[in-house]
C-alpha positions, 0 to 999 in steps of 0.5 A: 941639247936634249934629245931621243937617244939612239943605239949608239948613245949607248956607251956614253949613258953607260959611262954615267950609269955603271959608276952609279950602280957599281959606287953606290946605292942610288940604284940597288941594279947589282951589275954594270950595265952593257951598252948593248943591253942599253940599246935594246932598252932604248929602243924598247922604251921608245917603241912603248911611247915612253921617254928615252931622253939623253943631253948632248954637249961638246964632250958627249953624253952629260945626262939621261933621262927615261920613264916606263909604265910603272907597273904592268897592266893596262890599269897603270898605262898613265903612271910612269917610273922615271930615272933620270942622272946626269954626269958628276962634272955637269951637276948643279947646272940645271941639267937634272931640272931640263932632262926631268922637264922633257920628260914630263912634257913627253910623258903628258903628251903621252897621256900620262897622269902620274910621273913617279920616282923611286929614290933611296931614302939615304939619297937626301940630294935626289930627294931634294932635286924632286921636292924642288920640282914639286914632287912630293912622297908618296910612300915608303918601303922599309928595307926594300933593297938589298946592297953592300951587305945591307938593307936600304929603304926606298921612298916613292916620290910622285908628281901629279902632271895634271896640277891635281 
């Protein structure tokens, strides 16, 4: 099931997330996330229109999704920033596509135009996942991140929601 996520979601996406930014470079986020820290991000993505989506199973939180304005200013109010990650154990089954399809649908009902991904150019099976959904590059930043003592380039992935 996917739904908004609430406050106490909040250790089950850190159980997701924090292995991701402590094991790898799909985020270059230098430190844990506290699930407290989370709550706050819930609920201030939420109170800004914007997605903060989870997928519920039997054992809990399986994936997450969320999109924000994907730079300040009322000029870019209709191009979001998008995060989406689902557990190791529930990749592969469609999980990713659902949670991405939910927030496309919330992020167009909310006027939004433009759904952008900004993925690590070492990350080939995110990189995969988005051109599978029809995303496609929309540019690249060499040596954009810094993380395990090296410089990462990071390539924007963007998906026109209006099918233009």
């Amino acid at each position: 099931m996917i739904r908004s996520a609430r406050a106490a979601d909040a250790p089950g996406i850190a159980a997701i997330w924090n292995p991701i930014i402590r094991d790898t470079v799909v985020t270059f986020w230098p430190t844990e996330r506290e699930p407290g820290e989370i709550a706050e991000m819930i609920a201030a993505r939420q109170s800004q229109g914007h997605a903060f989506l989870v997928a519920e199973g039997t054992e809990g939180i399986t994936g997450f999704a969320a999109t924000t304005q994907f730079r300040g200013g009322a000029g870019y109010a209709r191009t979001l920033e998008h995060t989406v990650h689902v557990a190791p154990h529930c990749r592969g089954q469609g999980l990713g596509r659902a949670l991405m399809a939910a927030i496309q649908d919330h992020s167009r009902q909310g006027g939004a135009r433009n759904l952008i991904g900004a993925v690590t150019a070492s990350n080939g099976e995110s990189l995969t996942f988005h051109a599978r959904l029809g995303f496609t590059e929309w540019g690249r930043i060499p040596n954009a991140g810094w993380k395990f003592g090296q410089f990462h380039d990071l390539v924007f992935v963007g998906k026109d929601l209006t099918g233009g």
